[in-house]
N, C-alpha and C positions, 0 to 999 in steps of 0.2 A: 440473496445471491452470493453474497461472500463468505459468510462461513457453508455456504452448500459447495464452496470449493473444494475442501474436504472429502466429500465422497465422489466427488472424480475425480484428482489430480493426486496423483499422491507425492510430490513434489514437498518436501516440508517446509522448507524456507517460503515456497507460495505461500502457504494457507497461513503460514505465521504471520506474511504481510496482511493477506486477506482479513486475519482474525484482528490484527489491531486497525483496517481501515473500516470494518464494521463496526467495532465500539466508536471510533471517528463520528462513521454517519449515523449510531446509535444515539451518539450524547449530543449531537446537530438536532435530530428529530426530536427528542425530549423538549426542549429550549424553543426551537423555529424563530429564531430571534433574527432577520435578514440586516444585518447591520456590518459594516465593517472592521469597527471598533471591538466588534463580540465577537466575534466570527471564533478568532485562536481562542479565548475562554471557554465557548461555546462547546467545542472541538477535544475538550477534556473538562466541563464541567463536571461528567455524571462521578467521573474517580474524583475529584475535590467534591467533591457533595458530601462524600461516606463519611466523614470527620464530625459531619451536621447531624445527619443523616440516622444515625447509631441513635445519639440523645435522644432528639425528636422523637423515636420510634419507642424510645424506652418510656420515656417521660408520657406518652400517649395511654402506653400501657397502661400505667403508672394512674394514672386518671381513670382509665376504664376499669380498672381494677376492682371497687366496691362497690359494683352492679351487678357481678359474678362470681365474685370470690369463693363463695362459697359452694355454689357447682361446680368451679374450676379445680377448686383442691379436693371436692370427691371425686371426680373422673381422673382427677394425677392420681390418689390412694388405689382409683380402682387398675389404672393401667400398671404402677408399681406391682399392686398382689398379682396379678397375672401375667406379670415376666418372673418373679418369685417363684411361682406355682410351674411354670414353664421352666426353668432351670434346672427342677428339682426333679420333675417328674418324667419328661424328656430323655435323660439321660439314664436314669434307672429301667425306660421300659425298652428301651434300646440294647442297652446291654442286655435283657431278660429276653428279646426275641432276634433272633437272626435277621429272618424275611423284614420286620418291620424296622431294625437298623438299617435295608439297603434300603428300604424306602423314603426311610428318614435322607439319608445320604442324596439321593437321585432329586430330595423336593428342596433340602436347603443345600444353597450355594457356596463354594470353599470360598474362602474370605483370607486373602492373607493380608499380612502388616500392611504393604507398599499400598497395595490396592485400595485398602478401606483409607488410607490417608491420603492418595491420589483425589479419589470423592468426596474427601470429609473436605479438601481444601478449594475442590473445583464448585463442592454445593456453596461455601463461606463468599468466593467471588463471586460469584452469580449472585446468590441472595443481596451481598450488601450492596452489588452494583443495582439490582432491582430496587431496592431499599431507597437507594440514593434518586434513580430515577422519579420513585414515587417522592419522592422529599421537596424535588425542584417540581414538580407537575400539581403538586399540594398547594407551595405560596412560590410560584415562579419568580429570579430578579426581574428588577425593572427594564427593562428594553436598555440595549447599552447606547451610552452619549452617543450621540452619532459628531456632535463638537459643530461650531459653528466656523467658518472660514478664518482663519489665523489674522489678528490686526495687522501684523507685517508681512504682508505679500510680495513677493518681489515683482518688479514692474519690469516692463517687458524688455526695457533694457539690461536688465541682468542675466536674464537667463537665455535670451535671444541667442548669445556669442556661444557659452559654452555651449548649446544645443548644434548650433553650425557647427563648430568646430568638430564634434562628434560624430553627424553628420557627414562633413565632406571628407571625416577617418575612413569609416566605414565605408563608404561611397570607392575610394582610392583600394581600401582592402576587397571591396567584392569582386572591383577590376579585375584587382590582379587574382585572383582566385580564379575567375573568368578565363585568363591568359593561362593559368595555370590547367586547365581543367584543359582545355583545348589542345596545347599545348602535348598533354600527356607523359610518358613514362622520360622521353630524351632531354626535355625541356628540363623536365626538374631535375634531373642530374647534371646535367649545364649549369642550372644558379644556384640547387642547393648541394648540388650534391648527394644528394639521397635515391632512391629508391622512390617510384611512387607511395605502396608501402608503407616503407619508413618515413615520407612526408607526412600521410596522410595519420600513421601513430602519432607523428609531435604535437599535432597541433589542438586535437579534439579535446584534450579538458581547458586549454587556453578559452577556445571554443565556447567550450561550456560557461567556464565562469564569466565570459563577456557580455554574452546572454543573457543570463543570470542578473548581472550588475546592471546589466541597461534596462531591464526591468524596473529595479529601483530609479532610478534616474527618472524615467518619464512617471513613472506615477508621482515621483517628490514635485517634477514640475508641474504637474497636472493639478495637485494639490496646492501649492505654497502660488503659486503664480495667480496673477491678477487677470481678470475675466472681465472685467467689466465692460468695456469696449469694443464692439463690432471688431474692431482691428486687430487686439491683443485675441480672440477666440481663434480668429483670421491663423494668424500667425501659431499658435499652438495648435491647429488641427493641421497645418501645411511642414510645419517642424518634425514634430510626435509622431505624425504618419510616416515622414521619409524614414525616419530614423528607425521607425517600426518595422516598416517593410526592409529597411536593408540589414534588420536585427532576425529579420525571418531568414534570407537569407544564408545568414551566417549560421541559421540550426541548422538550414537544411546542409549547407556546408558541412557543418559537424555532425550530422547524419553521414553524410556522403564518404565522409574519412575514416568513422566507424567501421561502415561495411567494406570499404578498400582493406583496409586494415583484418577482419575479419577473413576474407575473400583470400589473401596472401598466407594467414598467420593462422587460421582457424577458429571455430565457434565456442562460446563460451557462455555461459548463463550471464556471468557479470558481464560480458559487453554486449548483451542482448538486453538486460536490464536497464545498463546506462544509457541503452540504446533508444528505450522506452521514454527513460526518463527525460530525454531531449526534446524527442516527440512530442509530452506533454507540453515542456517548455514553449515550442510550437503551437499548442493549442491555447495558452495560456495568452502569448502575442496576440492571436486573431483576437482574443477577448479584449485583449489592452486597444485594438484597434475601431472596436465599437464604440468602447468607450472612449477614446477621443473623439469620433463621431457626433456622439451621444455630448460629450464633454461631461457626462456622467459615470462614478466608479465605484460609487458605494456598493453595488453588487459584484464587482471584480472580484474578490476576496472570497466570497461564499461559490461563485460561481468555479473559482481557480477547484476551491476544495471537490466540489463538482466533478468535473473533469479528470481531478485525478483517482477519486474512486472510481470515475468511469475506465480511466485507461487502465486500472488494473483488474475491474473484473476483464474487458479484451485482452490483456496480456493474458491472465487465466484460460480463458476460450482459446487460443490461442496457441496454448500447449508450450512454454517454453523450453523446456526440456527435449518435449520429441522435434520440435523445431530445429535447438543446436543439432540436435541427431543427425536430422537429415540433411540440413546445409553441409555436416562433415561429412555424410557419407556421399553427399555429390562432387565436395573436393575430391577426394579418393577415388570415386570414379574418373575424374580428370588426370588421374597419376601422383596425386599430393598424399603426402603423410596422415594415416589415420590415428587419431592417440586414442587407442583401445582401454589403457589407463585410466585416462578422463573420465570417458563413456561409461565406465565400471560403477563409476561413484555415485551415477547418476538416480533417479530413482524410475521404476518401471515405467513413469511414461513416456520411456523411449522404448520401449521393446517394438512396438507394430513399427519403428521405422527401420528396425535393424533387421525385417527379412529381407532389405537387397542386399541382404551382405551373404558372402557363402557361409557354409557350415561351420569351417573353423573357426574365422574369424568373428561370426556373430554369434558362437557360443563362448568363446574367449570372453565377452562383453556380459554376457546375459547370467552367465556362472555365478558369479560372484553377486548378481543383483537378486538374482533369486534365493540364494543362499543367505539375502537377508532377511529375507520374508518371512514374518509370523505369522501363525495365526490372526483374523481378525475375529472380535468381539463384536455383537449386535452392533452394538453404541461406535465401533470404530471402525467398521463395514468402510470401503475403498472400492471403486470399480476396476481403476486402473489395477493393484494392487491383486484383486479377483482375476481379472482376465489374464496377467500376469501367470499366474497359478494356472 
């Protein structure tokens, strides 16, 4: 599904993501190693394999060699005399007949420098990624440690306080978020001064990284902290949870400030990405939040990775490109500034949303995108790109 992004989106920077979270779940599904510990090696074992992977395959050779050697070097002598024989004879009866030079011409294909090295280098990755694949599927590593519980646990005194504390932060910051939200555009010019707007730009990668770090946080407790006792589990699924849900919160918050932000200022691939990418973050919680349930997490990790190749084939479905299109074109229908500029750069799958535009303005946009357009080759056939034309 991921590299099939490719022939419908013609967005490049997608399918670059696409293509490297396919090798992801490519070199996952090689391994299927469900472990925590593995998961990131796991995640780029198949490109550290190739270093192996090369010897191995040579040294195999290398062995099977004097079982065959001897049919193998008659059929090299015979494939040699017969590109000899073709070099020589080819071009002599070409030149001697007309008709059968454009025949010649019409069955082989022009081959220039760029092209033949484009393939020579696209066949080398593929092959030694293949190579390597077979290399770990031949003698797989051992299942990675999964590690047994750390001898210094911290007892529920230690970690109790700073979880509270974090806790009744958060707790005080959703408030006021709450106050703020309700509040609206008067409010926040009263205490901060700003713009809803402009509020809602300051605050989203703060946002972000809080999120982000509190992640860390509850999984380091979830880990290092002591289990032992009815009470001590009591107390981590009553903590982890609050601090979980009011960590949701705070995406959706930084969701919420995103799209204000957007709404005022305008659509943009990177803040529709970023936009994603919180999202995820969001999904990623709910997982943290079974597993304190669970009090189990050794699948978090494999599961997080999950997730996010899922939200990028949806972001793909999705169409981000023709998405920012149309958000901007319903600003503009409200009276806001269109950046015809922006839109220019874009790549064709925003063409089907630019016919609510009139004539001028949505050939202003569409000119310049078409006029990047090449030709496609079998192998790099585009629908979007087709329908475009």
């Amino acid at each position: 599904m991921l590299l099939g992004v490719g022939a419908v989106r013609a967005a490049g920077w997608l399918f670059v993501l696409c293509v490297v979270a396919a090798c992801v779940a490519g070199s996952l599904a090689v391994l299927g190693r469900r472990t925590r510990w593995g998961v990131v090696h796991d995640m780029v074992a198949v490109p550290l394999a190739t270093l192996e992977a090369v010897p191995w395959a040579w040294s195999g050779l290398r062995e099977a060699r004097p079982k065959g050697a001897s049919s193998m070097r008659r059929y090299g002598v015979s494939v040699a005399a017969t590109a000899a024989l073709l070099v020589v004879f080819v071009p002599l009866l070409g030149g001697a007949d007309a008709t059968f030079a454009d025949l010649l011409s019409s069955l082989v294909p022009a081959v220039d420098g760029a092209s033949a090295w484009h393939w020579i280098l696209l066949f080398g990755v593929v092959g030694v990624g293949a190579l390597a694949a077979l290399y770990l599927l031949a003698g797989p590593p051992a299942a990675a440690e999964e590690g047994s519980r750390p001898v210094r646990q911290w007892s529920r005194s230690e970690w109790v306080l700073p979880v509270s504390a974090l806790t009744v932060l958060f707790g005080v910051f959703v408030g006021a978020q709450f106050v703020a939200l309700f509040g609206g555009d008067d409010y926040v010019q009263r205490t901060a001064g700003l713009t809803y707007a402009e509020y809602a730009r300051s605050g989203f990668w703060q946002l972000s990284a809080v999120s982000i770090l509190t992640l860390a946080v509850i999984l380091a407790v979830l880990h290092w902290s002591e289990q032992d006792s009815a009470a001590d589990r009591r107390w981590l699924r009553v903590l982890l949870t609050a601090v979980s849900v009011l960590s949701l919160v705070i995406v959706g918050s930084a969701l919420a400030r995103m799209w204000t932000y957007q709404q005022a200022y305008g659509f943009t691939v990177l803040r529709v990405l970023v936009g994603v990418c919180e999202l995820w973050v969001g999904l990623v919680y709910l997982l943290v939040l079974v597993a304190i349930a669970l009090l189990r997490w050794t699948w978090v990790s494999r599961a997080a990775v999950g997730t996010a190749l899922g939200t990028l084939i949806a972001l793909a479905v999705l169409n981000p490109e023709h998405l920012v299109a149309d958000r901007n074109i319903d600003r503009w229908e409200q009276g806001k500034r269109l950046d015809t500029g922006y839109l220019s750069t874009l790549s064709p799958d925003i063409i089907p949303a630019l016919t609510r535009l009139p004539d001028p303005l949505r050939t202003k946009i569409e000119d310049p995108i078409r006029a990047d357009l090449d030709e496609d080759s079998w192998w790099s056939w585009n629908w979007s790109r087709e329908s475009a034309r």
